[in-house]
GUSE-536344 format. One line per field, with one value per residue (C-alpha): x, y, z; residue number from 1. Coordinates in nm, 3 decimals, always signed. Example, Ala and Ser with C-alpha at 12.3 -4.5 7.8 and 13.67 -1.06 7.14 Angstrom:
x: (+1.230  +1.367)
y: (-0.450  -0.106)
z: (+0.780  +0.714)
seq: (1  2)
! end
This chain:
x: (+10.111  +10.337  +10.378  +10.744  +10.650  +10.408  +10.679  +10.938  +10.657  +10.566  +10.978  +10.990  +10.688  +10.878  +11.207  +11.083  +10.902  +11.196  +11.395  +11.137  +11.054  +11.488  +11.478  +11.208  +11.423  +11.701  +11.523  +11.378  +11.715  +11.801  +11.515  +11.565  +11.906  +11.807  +11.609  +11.887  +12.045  +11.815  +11.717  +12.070  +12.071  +11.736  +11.892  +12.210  +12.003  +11.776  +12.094  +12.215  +11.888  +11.924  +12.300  +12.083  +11.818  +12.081  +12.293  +11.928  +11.796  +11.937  +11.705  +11.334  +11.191  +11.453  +11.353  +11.028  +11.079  +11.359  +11.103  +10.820  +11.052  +11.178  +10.841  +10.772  +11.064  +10.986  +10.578  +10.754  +10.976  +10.668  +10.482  +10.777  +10.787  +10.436  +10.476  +10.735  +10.552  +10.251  +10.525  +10.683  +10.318  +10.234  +10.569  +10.484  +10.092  +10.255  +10.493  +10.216  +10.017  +10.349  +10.371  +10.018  +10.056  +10.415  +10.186  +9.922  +10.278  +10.364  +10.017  +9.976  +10.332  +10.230  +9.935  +10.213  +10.399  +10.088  +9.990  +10.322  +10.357  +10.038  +10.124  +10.478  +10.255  +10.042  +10.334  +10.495  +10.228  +9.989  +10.180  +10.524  +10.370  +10.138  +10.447  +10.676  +10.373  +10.314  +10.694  +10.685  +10.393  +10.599  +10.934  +10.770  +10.577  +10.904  +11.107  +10.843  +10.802  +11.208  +11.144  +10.894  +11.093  +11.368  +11.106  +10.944  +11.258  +11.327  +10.964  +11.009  +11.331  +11.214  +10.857  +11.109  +11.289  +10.952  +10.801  +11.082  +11.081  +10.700  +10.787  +11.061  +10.817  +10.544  +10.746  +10.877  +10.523  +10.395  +10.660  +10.554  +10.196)
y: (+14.559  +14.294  +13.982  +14.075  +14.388  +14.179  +13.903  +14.180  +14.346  +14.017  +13.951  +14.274  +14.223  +13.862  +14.015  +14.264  +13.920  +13.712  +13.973  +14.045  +13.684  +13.673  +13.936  +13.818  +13.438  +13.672  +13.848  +13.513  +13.364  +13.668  +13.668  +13.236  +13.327  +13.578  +13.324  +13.021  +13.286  +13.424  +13.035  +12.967  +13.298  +13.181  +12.868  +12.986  +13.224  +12.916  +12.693  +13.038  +13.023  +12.675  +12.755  +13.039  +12.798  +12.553  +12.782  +12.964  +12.601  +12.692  +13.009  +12.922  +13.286  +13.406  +13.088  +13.164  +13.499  +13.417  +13.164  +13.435  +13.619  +13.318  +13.280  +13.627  +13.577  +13.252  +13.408  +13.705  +13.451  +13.243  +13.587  +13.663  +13.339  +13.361  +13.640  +13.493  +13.195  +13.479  +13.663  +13.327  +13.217  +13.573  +13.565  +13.165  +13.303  +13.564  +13.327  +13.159  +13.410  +13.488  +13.129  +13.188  +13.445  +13.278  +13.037  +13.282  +13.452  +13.095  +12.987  +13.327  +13.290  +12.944  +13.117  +13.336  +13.073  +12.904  +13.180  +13.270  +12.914  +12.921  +13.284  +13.088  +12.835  +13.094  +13.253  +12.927  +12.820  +13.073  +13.403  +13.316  +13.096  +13.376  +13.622  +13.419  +13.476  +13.818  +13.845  +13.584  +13.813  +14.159  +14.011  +13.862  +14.200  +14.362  +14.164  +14.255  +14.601  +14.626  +14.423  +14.676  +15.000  +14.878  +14.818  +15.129  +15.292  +15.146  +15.248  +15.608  +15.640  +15.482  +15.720  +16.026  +15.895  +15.807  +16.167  +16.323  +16.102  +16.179  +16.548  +16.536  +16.373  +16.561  +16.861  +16.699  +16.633  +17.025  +17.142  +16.883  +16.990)
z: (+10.062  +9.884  +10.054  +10.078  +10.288  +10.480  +10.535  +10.646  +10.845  +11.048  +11.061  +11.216  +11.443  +11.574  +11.634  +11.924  +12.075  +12.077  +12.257  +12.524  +12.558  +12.566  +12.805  +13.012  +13.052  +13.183  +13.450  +13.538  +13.589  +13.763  +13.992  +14.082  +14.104  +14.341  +14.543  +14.572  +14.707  +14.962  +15.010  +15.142  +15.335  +15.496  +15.571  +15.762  +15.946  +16.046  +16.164  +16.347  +16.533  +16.608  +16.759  +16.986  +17.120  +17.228  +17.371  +17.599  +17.709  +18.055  +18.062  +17.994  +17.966  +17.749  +17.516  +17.508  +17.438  +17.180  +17.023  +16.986  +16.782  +16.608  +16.550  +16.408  +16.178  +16.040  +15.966  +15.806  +15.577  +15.539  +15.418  +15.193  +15.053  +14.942  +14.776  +14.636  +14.457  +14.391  +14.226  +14.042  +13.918  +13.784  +13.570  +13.508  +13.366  +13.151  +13.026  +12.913  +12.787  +12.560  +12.457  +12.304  +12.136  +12.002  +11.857  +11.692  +11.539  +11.440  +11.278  +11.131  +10.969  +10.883  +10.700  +10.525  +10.384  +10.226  +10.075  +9.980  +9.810  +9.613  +9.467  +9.351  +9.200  +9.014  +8.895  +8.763  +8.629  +8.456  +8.520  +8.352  +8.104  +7.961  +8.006  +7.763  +7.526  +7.510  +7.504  +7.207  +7.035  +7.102  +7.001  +6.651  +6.552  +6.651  +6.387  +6.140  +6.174  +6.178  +5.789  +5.726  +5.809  +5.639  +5.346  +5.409  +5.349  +5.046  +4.849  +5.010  +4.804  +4.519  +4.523  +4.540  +4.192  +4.048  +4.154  +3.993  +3.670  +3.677  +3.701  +3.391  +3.180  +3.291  +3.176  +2.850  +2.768  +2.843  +2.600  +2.347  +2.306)
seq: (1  2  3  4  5  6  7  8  9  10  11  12  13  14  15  16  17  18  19  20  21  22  23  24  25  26  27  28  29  30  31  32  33  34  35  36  37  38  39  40  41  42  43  44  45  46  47  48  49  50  51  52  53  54  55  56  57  58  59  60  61  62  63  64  65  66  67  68  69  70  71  72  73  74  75  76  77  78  79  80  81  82  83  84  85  86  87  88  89  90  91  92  93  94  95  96  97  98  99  100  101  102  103  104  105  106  107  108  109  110  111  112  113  114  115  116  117  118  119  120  121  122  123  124  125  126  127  128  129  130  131  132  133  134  135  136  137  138  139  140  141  142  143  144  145  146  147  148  149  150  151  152  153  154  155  156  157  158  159  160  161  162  163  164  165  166  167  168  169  170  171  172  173  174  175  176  177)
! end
């Protein structure tokens, strides 16, 4: 794998984690949204049940029976509100578990980038270098065997005329003796 791909590849592994992490800021919002919301509810309720237990002073068992259930609603809230905060410190503990691994993503890219940064360097330095070289070495022999054809070309013409001055004397001389 090229460190291209395996840039890409880690890009492509960070881009799902920023959108859950993205997603999972949104459904927190949401969710304390959710409870400012249920916070004021809880709150008007409780000034509603303050209205009712001034208004049943005059009758003492219908207070007390009015504050049992008060009482059974405000353990129920209490209940609810726990889970609540349980609920708030699981997200908080994944939220940190997520910020961990962020940072094994980030040192891991950091990683990248070194490496990344000494295989520039090698190329700069010793790859390139030795690449203008051999293209310095092909690019000379080229020019000479493009001379040499040219040459070559030239004694392979004059051969032909010698052969066939060879072959007129050669037959001048056969009729001679």
């Amino acid at each position: 794998m090229t460190d291209n791909e395996l840039l890409f590849s880690i890009s492509n592994m960070i881009e799902p984690l920023k959108k859950e992490v993205q997603d999972f800021k949104n459904e927190l919002r949401g969710d304390i949204h959710s409870l400012g919301y249920e916070m004021q509810n809880f709150k008007d309720n409780l000034q509603t049940l303050k209205d009712d237990l001034q208004g049943v002073k005059d009758d003492l068992q219908g207070v007390k029976d009015d504050l049992q259930g008060v009482k059974d609603d405000l353990q129920g809230v209490k209940d609810e509100l726990q889970d609540v905060k349980d609920d708030l410190q699981g997200v908080k503990d994944d939220l940190h578990e997520v910020k961990d691994d962020l940072q094994g993503v980030k040192d891991d890219l950091h990683e990248v980038k070194d490496r990344v940064k000494k295989i520039e360097m090698t190329q700069e330095i010793i790859i390139l270098p030795r690449l203008d070289t051999i293209e310095a070495c092909y690019t000379s022999t080229y020019y000479r065997y493009k001379e040499q054809v040219e040459t070559y070309e030239s004694m392979k013409q004059d051969i032909s005329i010698l052969k066939s001055i060879v072959a007129e004397h050669s037959e001048k001389l056969r009729k001679i003796s």
